[in-house]
Backbone as CSV, one residue per row, in Angstrom:
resi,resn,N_x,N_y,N_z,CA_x,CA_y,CA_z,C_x,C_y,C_z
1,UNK,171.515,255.923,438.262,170.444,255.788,437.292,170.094,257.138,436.655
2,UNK,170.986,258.192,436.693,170.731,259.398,436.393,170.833,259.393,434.566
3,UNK,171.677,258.556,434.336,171.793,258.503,432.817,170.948,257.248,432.092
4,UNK,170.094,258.123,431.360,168.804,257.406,431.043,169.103,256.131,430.063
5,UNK,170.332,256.473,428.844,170.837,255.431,427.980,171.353,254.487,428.956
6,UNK,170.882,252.834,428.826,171.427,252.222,429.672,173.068,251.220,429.228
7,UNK,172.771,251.907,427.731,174.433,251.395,427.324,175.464,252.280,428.025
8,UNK,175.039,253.720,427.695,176.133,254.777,428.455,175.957,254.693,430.407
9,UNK,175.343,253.861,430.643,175.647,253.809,432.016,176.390,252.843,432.339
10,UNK,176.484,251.494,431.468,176.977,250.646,431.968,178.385,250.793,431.644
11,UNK,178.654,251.962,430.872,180.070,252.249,430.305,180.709,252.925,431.067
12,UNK,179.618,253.866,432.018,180.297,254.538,432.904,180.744,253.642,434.186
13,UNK,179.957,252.907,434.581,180.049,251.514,435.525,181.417,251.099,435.292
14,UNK,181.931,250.248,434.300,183.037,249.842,433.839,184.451,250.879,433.874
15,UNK,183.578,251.898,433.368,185.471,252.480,433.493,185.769,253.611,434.766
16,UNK,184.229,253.634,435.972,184.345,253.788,436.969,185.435,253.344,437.616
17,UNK,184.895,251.490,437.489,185.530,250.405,437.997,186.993,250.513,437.462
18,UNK,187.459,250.622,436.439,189.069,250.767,435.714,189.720,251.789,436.519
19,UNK,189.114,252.687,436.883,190.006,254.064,437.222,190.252,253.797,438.653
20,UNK,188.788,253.351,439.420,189.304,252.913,440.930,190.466,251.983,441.173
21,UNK,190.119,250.987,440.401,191.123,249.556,440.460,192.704,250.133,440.383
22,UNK,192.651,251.408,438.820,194.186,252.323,438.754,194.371,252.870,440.170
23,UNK,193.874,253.060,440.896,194.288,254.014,442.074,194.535,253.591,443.222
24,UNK,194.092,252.089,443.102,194.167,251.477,444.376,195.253,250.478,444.972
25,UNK,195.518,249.566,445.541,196.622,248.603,445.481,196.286,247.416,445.152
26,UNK,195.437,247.625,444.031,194.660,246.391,443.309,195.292,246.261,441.788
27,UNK,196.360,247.177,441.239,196.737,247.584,440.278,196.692,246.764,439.470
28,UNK,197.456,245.537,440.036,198.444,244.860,439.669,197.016,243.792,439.041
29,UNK,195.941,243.523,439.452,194.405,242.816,439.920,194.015,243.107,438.246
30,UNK,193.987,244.442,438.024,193.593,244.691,436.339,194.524,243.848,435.805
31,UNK,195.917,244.480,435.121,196.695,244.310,434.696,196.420,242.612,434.068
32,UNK,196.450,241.767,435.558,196.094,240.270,435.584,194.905,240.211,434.828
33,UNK,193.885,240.764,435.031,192.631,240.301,434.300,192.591,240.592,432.976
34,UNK,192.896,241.775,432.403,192.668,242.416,431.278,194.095,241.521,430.391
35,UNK,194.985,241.349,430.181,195.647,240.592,429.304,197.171,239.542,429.460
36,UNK,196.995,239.551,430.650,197.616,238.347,431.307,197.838,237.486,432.192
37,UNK,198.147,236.189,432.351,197.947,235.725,433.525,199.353,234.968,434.036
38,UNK,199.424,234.796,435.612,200.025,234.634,435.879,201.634,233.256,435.098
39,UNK,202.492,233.609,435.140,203.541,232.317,434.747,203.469,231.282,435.984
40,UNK,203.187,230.037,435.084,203.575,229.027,435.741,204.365,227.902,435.156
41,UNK,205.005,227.395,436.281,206.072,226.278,435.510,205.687,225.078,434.669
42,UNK,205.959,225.274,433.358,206.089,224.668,432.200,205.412,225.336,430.710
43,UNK,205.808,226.632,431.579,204.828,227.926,430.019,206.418,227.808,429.802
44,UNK,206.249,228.331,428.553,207.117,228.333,427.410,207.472,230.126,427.974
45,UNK,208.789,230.376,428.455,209.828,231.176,429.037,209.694,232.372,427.560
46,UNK,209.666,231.975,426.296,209.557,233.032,425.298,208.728,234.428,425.903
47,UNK,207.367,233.419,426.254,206.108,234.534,426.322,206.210,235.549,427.341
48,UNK,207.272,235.503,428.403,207.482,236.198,429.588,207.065,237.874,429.011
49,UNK,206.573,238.486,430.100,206.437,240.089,429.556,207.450,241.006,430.691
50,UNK,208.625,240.994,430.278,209.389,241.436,431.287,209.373,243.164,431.547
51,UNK,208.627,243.408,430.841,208.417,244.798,431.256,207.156,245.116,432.304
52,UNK,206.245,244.002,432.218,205.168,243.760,433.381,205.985,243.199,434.507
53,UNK,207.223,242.465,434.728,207.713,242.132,435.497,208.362,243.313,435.858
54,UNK,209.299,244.406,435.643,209.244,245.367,435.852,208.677,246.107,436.900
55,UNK,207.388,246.236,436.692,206.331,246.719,437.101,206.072,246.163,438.558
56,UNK,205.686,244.786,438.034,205.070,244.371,439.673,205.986,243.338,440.089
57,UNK,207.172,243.024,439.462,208.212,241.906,440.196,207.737,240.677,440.544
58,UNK,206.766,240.314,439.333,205.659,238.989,439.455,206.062,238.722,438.066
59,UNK,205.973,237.674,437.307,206.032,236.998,435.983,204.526,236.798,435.889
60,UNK,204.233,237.198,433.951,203.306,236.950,433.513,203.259,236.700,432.064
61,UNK,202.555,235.858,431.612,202.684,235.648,429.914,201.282,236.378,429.833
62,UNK,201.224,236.748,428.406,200.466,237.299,427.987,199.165,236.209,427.164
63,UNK,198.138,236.766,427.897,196.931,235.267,427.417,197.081,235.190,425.906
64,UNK,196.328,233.416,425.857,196.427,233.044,424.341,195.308,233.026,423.576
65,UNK,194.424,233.599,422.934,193.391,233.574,422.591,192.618,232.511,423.326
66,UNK,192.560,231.206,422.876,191.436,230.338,423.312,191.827,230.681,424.734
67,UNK,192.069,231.250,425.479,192.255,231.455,427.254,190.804,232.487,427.654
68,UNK,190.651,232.940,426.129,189.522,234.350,426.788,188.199,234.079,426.140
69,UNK,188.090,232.487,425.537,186.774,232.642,425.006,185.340,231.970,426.166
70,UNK,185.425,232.816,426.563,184.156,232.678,427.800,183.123,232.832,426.769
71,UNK,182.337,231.981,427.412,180.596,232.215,427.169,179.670,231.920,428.166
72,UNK,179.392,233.629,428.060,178.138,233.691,429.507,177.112,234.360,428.641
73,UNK,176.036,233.498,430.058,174.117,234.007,429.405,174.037,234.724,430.287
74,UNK,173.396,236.151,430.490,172.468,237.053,431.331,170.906,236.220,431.127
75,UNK,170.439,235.748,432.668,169.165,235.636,432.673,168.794,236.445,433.530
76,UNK,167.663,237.458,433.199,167.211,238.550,433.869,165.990,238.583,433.926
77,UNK,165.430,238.379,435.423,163.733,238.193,435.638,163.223,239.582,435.285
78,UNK,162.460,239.268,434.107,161.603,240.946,434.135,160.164,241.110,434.581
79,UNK,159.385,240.259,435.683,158.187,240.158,436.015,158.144,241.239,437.023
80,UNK,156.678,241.355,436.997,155.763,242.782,437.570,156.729,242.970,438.985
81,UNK,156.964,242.150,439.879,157.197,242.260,441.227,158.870,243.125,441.026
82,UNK,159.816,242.812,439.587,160.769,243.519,439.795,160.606,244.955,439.462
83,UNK,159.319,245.777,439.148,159.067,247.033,439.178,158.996,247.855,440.109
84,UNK,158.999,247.180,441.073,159.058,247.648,442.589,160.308,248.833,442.853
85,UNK,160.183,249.682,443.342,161.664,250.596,443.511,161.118,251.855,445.013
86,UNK,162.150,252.039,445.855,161.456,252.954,446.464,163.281,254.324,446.419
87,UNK,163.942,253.995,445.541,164.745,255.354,445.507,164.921,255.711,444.118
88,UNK,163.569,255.667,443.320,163.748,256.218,442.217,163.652,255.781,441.221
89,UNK,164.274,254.566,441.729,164.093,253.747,440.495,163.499,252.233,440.830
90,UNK,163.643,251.005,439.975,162.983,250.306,440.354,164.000,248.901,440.084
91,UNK,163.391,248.069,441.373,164.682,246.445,440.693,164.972,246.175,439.541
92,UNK,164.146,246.558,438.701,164.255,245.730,437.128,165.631,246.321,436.611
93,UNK,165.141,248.122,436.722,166.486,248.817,436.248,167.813,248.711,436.810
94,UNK,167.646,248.631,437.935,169.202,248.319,438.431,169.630,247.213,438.313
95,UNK,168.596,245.745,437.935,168.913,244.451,437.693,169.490,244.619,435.844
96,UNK,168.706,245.381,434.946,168.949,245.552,433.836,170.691,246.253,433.564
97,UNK,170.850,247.176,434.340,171.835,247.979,434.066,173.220,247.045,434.856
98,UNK,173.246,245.981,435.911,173.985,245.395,436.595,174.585,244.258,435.017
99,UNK,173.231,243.965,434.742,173.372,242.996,433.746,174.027,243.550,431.920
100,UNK,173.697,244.940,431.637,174.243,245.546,430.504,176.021,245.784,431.324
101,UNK,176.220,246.252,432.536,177.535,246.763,432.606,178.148,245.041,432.265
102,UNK,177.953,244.084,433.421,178.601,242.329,433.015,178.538,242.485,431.609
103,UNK,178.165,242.587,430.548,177.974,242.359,429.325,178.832,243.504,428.461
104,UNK,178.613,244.531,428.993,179.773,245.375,428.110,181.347,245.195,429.060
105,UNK,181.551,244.985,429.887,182.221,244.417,430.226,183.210,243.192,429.553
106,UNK,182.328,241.983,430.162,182.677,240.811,428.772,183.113,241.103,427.536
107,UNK,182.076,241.685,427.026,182.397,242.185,425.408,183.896,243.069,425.521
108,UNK,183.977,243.791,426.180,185.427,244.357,426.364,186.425,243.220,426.371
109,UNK,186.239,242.228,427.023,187.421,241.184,427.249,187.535,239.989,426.023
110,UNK,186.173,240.397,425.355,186.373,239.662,424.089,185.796,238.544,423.789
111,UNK,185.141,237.955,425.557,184.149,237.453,425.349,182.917,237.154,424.605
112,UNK,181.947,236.133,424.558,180.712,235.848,424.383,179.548,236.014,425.179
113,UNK,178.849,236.782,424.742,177.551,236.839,425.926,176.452,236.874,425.389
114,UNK,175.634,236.286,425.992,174.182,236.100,425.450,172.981,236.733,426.444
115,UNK,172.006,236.408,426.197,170.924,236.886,427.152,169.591,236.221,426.828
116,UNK,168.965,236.113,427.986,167.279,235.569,428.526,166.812,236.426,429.791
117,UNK,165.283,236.983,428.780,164.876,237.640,429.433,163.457,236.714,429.945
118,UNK,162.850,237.125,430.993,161.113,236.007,431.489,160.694,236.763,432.722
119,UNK,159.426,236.461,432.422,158.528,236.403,433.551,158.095,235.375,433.941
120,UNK,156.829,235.132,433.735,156.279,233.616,433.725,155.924,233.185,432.814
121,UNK,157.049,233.548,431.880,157.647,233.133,430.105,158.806,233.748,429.767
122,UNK,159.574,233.080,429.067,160.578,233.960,428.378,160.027,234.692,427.070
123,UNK,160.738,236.015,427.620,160.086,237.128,426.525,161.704,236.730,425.422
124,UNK,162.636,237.262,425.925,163.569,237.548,424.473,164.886,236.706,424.617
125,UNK,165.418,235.781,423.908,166.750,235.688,423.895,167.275,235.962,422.944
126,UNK,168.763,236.161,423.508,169.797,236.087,422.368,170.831,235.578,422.681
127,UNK,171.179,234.395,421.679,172.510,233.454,421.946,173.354,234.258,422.113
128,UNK,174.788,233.940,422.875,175.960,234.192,423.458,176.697,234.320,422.074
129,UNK,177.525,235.675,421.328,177.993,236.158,420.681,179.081,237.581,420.427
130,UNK,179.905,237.187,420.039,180.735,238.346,420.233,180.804,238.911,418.333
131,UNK,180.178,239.372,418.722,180.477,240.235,417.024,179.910,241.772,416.838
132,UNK,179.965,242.537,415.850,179.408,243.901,415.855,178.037,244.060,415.979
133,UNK,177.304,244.839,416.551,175.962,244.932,416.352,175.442,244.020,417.449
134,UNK,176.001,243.149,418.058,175.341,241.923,419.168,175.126,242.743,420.098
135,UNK,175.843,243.659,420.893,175.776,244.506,422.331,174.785,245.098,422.317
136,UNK,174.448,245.969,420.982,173.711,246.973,420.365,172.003,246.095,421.194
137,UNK,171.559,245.197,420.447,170.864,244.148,420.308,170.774,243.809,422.006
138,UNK,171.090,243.526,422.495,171.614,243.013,424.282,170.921,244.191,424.560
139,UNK,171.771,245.434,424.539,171.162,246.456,425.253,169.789,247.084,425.015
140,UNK,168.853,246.668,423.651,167.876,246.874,423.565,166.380,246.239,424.180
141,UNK,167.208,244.609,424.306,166.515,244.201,424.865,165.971,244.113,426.607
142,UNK,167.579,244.967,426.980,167.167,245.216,428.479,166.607,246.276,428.626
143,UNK,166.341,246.933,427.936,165.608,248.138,428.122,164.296,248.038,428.116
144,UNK,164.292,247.216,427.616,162.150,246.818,427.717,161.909,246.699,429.347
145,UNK,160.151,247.781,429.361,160.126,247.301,430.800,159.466,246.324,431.470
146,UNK,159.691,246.385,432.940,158.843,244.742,433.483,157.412,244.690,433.098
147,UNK,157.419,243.736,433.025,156.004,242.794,432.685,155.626,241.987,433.031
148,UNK,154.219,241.346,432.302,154.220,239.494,432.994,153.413,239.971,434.440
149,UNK,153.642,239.267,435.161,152.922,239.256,436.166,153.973,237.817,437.219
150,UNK,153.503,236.789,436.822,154.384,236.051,438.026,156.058,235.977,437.466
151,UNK,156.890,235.078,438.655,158.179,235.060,437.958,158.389,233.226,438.199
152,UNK,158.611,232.813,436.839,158.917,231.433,436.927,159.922,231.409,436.449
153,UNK,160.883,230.750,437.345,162.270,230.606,437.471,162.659,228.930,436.451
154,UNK,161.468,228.362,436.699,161.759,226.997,436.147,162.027,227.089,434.956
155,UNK,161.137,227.857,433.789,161.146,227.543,432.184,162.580,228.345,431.799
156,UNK,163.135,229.351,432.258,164.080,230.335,431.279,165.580,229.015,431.806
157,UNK,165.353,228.291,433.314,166.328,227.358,433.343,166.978,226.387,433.012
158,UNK,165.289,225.639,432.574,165.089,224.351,431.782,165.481,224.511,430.217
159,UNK,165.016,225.754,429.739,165.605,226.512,428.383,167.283,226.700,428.033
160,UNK,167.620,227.339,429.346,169.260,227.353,429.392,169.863,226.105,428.855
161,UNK,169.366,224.874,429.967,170.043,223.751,429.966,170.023,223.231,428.523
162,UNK,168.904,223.208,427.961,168.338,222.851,426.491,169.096,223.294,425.348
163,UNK,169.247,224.847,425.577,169.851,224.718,423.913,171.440,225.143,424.516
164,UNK,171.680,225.396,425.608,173.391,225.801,425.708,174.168,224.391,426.015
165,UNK,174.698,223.611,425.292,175.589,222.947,425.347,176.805,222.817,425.783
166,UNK,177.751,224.210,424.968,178.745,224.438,425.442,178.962,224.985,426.685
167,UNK,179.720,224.036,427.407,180.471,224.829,428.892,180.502,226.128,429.113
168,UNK,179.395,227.024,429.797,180.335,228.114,430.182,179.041,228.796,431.320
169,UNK,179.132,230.136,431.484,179.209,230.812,432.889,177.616,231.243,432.524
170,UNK,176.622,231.276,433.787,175.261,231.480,433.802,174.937,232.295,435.014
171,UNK,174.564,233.588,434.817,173.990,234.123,435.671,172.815,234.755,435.674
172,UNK,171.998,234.914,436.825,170.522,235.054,437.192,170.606,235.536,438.063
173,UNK,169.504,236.676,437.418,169.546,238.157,438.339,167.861,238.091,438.473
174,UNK,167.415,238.447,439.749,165.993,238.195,439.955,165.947,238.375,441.594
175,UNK,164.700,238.776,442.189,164.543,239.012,443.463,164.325,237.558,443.975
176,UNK,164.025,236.577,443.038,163.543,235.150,443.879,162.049,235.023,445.201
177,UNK,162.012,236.461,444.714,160.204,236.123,445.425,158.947,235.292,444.778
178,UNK,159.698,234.338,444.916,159.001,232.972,444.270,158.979,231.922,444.878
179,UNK,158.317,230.651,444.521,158.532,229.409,445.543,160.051,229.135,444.705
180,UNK,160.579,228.310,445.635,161.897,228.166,445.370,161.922,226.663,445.273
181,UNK,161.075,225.774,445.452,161.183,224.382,445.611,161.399,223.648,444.661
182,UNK,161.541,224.237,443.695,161.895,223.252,441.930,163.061,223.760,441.816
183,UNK,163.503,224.975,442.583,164.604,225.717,441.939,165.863,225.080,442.216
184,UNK,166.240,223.924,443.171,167.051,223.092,443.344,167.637,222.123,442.198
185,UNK,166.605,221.636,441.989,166.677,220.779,440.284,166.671,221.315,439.400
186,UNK,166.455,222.496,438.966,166.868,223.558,438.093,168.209,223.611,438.055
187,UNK,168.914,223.883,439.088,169.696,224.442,439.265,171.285,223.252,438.780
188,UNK,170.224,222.154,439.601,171.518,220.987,439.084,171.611,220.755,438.123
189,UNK,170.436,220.589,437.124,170.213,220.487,435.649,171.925,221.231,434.985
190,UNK,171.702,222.451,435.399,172.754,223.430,435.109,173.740,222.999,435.504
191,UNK,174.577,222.691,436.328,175.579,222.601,437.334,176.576,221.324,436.901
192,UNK,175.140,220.051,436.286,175.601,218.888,436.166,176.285,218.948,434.392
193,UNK,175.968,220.129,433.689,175.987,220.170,432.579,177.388,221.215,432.415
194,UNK,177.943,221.273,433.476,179.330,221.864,433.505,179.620,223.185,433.472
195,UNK,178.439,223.781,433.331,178.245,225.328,433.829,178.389,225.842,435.271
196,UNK,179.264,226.882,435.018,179.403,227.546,436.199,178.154,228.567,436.565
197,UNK,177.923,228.563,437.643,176.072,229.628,437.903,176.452,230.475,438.931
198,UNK,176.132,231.538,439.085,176.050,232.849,439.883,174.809,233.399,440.085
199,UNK,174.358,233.654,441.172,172.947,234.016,441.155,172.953,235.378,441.858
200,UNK,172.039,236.370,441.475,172.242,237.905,442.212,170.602,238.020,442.624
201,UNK,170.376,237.991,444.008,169.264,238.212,444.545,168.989,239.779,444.362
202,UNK,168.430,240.283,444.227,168.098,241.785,443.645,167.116,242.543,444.401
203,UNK,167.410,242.981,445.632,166.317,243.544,447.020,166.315,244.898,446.833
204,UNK,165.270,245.406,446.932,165.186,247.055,447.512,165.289,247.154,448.824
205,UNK,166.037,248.083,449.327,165.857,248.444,450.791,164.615,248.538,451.383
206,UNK,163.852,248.893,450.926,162.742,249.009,451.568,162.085,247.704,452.015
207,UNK,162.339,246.583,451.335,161.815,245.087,451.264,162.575,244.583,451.959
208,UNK,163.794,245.108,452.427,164.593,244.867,453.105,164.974,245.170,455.104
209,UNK,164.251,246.117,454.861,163.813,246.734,456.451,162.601,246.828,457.080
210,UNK,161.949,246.959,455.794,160.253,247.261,456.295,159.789,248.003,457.318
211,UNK,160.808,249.079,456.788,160.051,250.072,457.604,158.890,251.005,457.085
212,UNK,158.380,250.939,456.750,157.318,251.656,456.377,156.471,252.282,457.520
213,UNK,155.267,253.348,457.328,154.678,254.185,458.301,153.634,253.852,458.688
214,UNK,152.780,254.319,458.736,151.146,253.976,459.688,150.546,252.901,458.757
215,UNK,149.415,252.125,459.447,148.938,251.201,458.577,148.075,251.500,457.306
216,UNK,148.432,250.282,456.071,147.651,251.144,455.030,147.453,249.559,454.105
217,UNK,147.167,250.213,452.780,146.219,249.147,452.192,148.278,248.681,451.186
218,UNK,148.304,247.668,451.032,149.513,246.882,450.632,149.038,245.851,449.009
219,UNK,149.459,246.527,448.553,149.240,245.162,447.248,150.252,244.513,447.067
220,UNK,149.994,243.360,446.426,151.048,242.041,446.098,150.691,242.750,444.415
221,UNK,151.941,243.174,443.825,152.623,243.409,442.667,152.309,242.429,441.652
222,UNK,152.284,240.840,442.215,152.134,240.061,440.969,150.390,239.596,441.042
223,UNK,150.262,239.495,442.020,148.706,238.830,442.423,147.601,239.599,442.309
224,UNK,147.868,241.103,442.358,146.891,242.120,443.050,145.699,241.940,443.584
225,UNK,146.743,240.789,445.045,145.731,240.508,445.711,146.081,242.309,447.242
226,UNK,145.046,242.856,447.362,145.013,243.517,448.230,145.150,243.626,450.038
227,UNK,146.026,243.805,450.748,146.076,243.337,451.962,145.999,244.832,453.097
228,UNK,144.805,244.412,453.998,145.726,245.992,454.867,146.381,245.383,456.073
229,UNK,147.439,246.572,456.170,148.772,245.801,457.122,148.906,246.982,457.911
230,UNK,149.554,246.515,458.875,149.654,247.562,460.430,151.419,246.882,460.158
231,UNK,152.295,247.672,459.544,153.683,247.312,459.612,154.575,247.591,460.572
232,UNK,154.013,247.823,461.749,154.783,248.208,462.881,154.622,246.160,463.429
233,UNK,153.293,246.292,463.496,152.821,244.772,464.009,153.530,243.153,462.646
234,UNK,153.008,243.522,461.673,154.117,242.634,460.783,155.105,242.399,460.204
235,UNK,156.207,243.553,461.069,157.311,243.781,460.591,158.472,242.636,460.885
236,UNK,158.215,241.995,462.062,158.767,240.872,462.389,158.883,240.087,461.976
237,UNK,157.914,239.261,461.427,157.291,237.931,460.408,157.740,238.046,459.462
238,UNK,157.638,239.205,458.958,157.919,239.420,457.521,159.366,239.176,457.261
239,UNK,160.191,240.039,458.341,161.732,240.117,458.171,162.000,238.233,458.691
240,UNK,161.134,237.637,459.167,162.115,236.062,459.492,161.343,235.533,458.571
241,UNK,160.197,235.612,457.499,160.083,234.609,456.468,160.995,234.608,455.388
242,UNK,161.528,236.180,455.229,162.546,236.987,454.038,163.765,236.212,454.230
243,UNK,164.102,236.055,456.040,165.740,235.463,456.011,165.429,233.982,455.729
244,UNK,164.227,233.683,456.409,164.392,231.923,456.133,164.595,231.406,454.680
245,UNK,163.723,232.219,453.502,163.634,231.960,452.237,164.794,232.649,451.559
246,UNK,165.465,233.330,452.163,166.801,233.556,451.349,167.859,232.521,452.142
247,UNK,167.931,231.935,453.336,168.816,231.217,454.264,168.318,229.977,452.782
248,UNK,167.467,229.457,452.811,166.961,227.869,452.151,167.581,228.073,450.353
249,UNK,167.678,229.486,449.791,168.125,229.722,448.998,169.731,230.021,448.734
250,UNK,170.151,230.360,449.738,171.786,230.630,449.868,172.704,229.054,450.049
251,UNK,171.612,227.840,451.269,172.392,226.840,451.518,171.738,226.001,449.613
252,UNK,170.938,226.150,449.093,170.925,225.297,447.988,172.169,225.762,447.375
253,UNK,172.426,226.916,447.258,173.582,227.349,446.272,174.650,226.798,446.661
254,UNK,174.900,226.692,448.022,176.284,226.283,448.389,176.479,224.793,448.434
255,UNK,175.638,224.067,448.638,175.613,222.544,448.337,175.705,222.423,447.020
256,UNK,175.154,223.115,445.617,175.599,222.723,444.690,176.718,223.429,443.932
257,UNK,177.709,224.537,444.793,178.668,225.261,444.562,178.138,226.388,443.854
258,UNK,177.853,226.984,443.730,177.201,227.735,443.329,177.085,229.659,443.748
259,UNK,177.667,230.227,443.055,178.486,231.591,443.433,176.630,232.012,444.304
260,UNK,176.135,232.685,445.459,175.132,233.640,445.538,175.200,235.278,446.354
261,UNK,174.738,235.979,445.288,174.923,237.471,446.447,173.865,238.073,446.589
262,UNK,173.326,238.507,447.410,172.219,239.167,447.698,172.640,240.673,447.314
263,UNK,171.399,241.353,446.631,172.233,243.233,446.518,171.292,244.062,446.664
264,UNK,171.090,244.912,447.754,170.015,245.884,447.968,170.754,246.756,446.894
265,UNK,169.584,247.466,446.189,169.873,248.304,445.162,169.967,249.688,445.274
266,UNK,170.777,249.585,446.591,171.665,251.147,446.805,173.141,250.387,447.093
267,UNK,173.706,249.289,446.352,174.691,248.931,446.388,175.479,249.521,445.012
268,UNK,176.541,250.169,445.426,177.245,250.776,444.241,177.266,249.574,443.086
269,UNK,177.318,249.738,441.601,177.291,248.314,440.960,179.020,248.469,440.505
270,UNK,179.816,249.189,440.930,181.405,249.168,440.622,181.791,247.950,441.857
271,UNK,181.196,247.984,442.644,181.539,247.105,444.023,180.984,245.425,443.263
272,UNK,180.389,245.187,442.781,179.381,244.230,442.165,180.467,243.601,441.711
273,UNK,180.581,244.706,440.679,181.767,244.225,439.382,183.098,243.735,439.862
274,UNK,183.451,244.120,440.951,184.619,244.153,441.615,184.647,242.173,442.189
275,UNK,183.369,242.091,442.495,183.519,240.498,442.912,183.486,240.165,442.099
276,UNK,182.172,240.506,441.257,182.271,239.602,440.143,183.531,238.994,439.346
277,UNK,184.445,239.898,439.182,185.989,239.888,438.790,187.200,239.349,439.767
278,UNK,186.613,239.080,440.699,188.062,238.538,442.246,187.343,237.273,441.414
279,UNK,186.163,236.943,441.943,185.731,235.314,441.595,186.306,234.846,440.613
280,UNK,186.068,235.089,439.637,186.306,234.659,437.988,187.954,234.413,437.961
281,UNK,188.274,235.300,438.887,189.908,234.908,438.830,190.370,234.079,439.953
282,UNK,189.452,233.651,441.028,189.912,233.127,442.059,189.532,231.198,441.402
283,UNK,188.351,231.026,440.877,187.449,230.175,440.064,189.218,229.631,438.804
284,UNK,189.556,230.399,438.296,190.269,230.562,437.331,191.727,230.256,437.377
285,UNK,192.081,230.218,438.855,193.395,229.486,440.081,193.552,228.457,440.347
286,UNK,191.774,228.276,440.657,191.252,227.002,441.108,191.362,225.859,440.057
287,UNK,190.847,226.286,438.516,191.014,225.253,437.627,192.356,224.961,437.020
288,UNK,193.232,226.415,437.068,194.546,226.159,437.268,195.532,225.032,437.551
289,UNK,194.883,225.072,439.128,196.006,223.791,439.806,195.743,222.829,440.011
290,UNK,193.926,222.710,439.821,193.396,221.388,439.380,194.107,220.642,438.059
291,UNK,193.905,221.564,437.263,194.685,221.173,436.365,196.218,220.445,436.192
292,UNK,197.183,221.642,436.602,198.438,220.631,437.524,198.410,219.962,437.966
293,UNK,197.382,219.781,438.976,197.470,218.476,439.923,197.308,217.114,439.374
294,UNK,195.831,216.978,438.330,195.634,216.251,437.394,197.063,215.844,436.367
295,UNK,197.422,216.706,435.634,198.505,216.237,435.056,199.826,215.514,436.021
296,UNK,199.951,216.052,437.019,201.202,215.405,437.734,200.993,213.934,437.825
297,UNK,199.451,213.500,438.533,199.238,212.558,438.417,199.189,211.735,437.261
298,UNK,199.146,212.561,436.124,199.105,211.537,435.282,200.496,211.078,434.708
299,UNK,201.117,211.546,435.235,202.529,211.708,434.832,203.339,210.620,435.634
C-alpha cells in the first residue's frame, strides 16, 4: 500500500504476478492463460502453435475471440466497519486495490468488467465494459473512501441479479460482518441465473486473533455503540462466534457451489491472483469436458 495511485498498484500487483509465474514451474500456467488453450480432439489441426509445442511438448491452439469474452462485476462493500485497519492501512483499501488489480487484470485479457460499490446502499455502478476510458472510471470509483455506516449485502445482490442478464462471473469482496441469514437467497438468486460467484471475506489480523492489550473502551464501527472489554476475558467468545459465522458462511457457499476465501490483509494480493487464475482455469476444464461429455451423448 506504499503506492498511493491505486491504478499503479494494481499494475504493479499484476506484473508482480507475470514475472513470478516467468520464474517458476508454472510457466507453462501463463502461457495457457494469456493466449491459449489447451488442443483437444476435434479442433481443427490448422490452429496448432507448434512453436508453443516446442516449448512445453503439450499442443495448444491459440484462443478464438468469443473464448475471452468474460463478463465480471466487482461488488465491493464500502461501509464504515471496512475502515478498520491495524497495519496501516485499512480493509476497504486492500479490498479496493484486490478489486482494481482483478480488473486491470481482466482488462488485460480483454475482458469485460464492471463494478458495484454499497454500504447500506449502493453508492456507484458501472456496467461491465471493455473500452477506453472504462478502467480509468473503475479506478476512480474505488478510490472513494468508506462510508455509510451499516453493510447490506441484500440490495447491491438483488441489483446484480436485476439488471445483469448475461451469464457471467460475480465477485464480492466484503468482511461479511453482517447477519448473513438472507444472504443464502441472495446468493441463489445469482447462482440460479447462471452466474458464476466468488466471494472474498476481507479480515484484518487483528479481528482475527484478538489480541489486543489491557482492558479498554471498544466501539462498534457501524453502531457506535460503545463497549468496555477486558480482551484477555473475551477473547474466546469472540474467536468461536467469528469461526461459527464464517463456518455457516463457507458451508452456504459450498452447497450452492460457490468459489469462498477468507484473506487477512497481510496476505500478499499476487498469491490472491494466483487462485484466482488456477480456478478460472480449473472452472474452464470443467466446462470443457462437460461439454464433450454432453456432445458424445448426443451423438
Amino acid at each position: 500500500m506504499s503506492i498511493r495511485n491505486l491504478e499503479m498498484r494494481a499494475r504493479v500487483v499484476v506484473e508482480g504476478f507475470w514475472n513470478g509465474i516467468h520464474r517458476s514451474p508454472y510457466h507453462g500456467f501463463s502461457v495457457e492463460f494469456t493466449e491459449y488453450r489447451q488442443y483437444t480432439p476435434g479442433d481443427d489441426p490448422r490452429y496448432l502453435d507448434w512453436r508453443v509445442f516446442a516449448r512445453s511438448d503439450r499442443y495448444f491452439i491459440k484462443k478464438f475471440e468469443d473464448e475471452t469474452n468474460l463478463r465480471c462485476h466487482l461488488l465491493v462493500d464500502n461501509s464504515r466497519s471496512m475502515s478498520y485497519g491495524s497495519r496501516g492501512y485499512s480493509k476497504a483499501q486492500y479490498a479496493a486495490t484486490l478489486a482494481a488489480t482483478l480488473a486491470y487484470f481482466l482488462y488485460l485479457q480483454g475482458d469485460a468488467v464492471g463494478l458495484l460499490t454499497f454500504d447500506e446502499q449502493i453508492r456507484d455502478y458501472l456496467p461491465a465494459r471493455h473500452r477506453t476510458g472504462h478502467l480509468r472510471h473503475l479506478m476512480l470509483a474505488l478510490e472513494k473512501p468508506a462510508g455509510g455506516k451499516d453493510t447490506n449485502l441484500a440490495a447491491p445482490l438483488k441489483r446484480i441479479a436485476e439488471i445483469v442478464r448475461k451469464r457471467g462471473l460475480i465477485v464480492l469482496l466484503s468482511d461479511f460482518l453482517a447477519p448473513i441469514e438472507r444472504l443464502e437467497a441472495d446468493l441463489i438468486a445469482l447462482t440460479a441465473g447462471g452466474h458464476e460467484v466468488i466471494l472474498f471475506q476481507v479480515l484484518d489480523p487483528a479481528e482475527l486473533a484478538f489480541e489486543f492489550g489491557p482492558s479498554a473502551m471498544f466501539e462498534d464501527i457501524e453502531s457506535g455503540r460503545i463497549l468496555f472489554i477486558d480482551p484477555t476475558a473475551a477473547r474466546k467468545e469472540y474467536l468461536g462466534r467469528l469461526e461459527t459465522h464464517t463456518a455457516t458462511l463457507r458451508a452456504t457457499c459450498q452447497r450452492l457451489g460457490i468459489v469462498f476465501h477468507r484473506l487477512p490483509t497481510d496476505r500478499a494480493l499476487e498469491l490472491t491472483l494466483f487462485d484466482f487464475v488456477r480456478e478460472r482455469m480449473q472452472r474452464r476444464r470443467q466446462v470443457q469436458h462437460v461439454g464433450r461429455y454432453a456432445t458424445r451423448r448426443h451423438v
